[in-house]
KOLPAMAR-199997 format. One record per residue: residue number from 1; residue in one letter; x, y, z of N, C-alpha, C in turn. Coordinates in nm, 2 decimals. Example, Ala and Ser with C-alpha at 12.3 -4.5 7.8 and 13.67 -1.06 7.14 Angstrom:
# KOLPAMAR-199997
1  a  1.32  -0.57  0.78  1.23  -0.45  0.78  1.32  -0.33  0.78
2  s  1.28  -0.22  0.71  1.37  -0.11  0.71  1.29  0.00  0.79
This chain:
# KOLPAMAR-199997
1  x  -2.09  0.55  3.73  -1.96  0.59  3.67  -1.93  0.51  3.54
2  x  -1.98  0.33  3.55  -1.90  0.30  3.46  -2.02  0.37  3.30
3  x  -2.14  0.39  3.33  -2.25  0.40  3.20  -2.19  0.55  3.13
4  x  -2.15  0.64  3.26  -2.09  0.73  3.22  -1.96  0.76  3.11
5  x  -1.88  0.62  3.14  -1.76  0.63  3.02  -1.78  0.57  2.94
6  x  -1.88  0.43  2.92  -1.96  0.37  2.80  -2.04  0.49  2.72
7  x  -2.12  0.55  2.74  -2.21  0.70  2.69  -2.10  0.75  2.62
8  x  -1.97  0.84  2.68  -1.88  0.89  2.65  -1.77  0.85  2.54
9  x  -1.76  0.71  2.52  -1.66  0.62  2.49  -1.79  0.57  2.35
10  x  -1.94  0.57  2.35  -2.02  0.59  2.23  -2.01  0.64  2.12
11  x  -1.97  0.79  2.20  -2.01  0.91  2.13  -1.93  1.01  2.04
12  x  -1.77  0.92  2.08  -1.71  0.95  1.98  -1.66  0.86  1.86
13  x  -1.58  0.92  1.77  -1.58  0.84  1.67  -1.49  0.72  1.71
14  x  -1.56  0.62  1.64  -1.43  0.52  1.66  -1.28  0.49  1.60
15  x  -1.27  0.54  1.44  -1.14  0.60  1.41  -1.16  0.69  1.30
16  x  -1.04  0.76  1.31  -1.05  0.87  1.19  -1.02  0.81  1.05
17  x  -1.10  0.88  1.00  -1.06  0.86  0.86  -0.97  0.90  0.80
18  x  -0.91  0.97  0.82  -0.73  1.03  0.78  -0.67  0.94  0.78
19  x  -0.63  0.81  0.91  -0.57  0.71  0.96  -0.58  0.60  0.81
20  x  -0.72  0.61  0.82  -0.74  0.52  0.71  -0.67  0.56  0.61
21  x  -0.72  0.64  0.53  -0.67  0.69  0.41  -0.52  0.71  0.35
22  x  -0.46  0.71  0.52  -0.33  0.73  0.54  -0.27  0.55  0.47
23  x  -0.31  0.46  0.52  -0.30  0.35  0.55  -0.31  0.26  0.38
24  x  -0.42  0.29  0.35  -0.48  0.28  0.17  -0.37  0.32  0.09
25  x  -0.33  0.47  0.12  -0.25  0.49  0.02  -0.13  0.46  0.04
26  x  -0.06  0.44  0.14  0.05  0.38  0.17  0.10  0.27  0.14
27  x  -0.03  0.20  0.12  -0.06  0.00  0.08  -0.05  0.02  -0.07
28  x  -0.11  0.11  -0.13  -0.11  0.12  -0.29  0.03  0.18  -0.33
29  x  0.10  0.27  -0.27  0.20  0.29  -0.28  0.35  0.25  -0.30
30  x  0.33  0.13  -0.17  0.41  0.03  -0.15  0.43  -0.10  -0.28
31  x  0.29  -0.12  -0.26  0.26  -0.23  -0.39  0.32  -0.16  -0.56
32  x  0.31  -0.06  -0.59  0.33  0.01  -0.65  0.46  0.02  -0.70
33  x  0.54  0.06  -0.60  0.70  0.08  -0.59  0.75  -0.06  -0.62
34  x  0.74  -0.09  -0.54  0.77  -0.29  -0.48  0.74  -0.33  -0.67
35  x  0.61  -0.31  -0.75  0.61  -0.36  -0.88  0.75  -0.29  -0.98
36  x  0.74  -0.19  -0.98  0.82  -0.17  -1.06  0.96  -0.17  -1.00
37  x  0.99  -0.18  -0.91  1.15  -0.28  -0.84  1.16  -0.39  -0.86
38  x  1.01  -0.46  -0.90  1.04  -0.60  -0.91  1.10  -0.67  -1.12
39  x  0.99  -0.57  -1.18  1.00  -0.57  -1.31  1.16  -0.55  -1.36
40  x  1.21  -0.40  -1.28  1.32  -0.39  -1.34  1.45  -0.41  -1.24
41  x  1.45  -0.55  -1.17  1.54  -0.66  -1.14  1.55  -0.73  -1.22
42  x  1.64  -0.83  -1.19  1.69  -0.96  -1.24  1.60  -1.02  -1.29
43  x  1.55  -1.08  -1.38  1.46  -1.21  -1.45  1.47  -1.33  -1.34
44  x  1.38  -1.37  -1.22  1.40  -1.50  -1.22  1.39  -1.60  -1.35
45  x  1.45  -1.73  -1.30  1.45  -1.82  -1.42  1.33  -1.86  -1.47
46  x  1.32  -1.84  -1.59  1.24  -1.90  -1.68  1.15  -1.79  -1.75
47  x  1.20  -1.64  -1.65  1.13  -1.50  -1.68  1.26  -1.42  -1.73
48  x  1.35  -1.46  -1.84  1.43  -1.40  -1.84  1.41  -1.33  -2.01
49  x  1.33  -1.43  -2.07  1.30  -1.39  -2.22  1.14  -1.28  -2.17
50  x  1.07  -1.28  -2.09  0.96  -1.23  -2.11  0.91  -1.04  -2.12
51  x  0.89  -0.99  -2.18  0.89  -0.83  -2.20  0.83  -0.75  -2.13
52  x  0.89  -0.67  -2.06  0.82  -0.55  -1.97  0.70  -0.51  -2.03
53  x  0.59  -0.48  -1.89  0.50  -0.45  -1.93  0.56  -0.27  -2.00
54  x  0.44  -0.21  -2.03  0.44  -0.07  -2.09  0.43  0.00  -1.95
55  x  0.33  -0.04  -1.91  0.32  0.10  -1.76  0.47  0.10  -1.67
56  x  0.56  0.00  -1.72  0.69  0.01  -1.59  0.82  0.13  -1.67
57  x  0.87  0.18  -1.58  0.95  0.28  -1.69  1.12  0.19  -1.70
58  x  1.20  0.22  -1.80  1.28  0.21  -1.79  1.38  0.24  -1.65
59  x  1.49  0.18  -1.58  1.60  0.26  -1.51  1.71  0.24  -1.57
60  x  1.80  0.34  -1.56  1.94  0.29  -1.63  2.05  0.28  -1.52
61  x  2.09  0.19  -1.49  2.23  0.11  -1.38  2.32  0.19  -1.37
């Protein structure tokens, strides 16, 4: 019985790749967002003179 659900428990995949993929873009996503919320916040100190990169877009308040 037990070689039987070892064999079985082989033979399929061990995870989907959708999951993954799901997972990737969600991480790049996040990172993503998170950058440009961070750029167009407040200056911590001592980053208050320094100039937006080009790739972040303006927001207007």
């Amino acid at each position: 019985m037990e070689l039987y659900l070892l064999q079985t428990a082989a033979a399929e995949s061990h995870f989907p790749y959708a999951s993954t993929l799901v997972y990737v873009v969600g991480f790049i996503a996040a990172a993503t967002i998170g950058s440009i919320a961070w750029y167009n916040s407040k200056r911590p100190v001592g980053w208050q003179n320094k100039e937006r990169p080009d790739i972040v877009p303006d927001i207007d308040q």
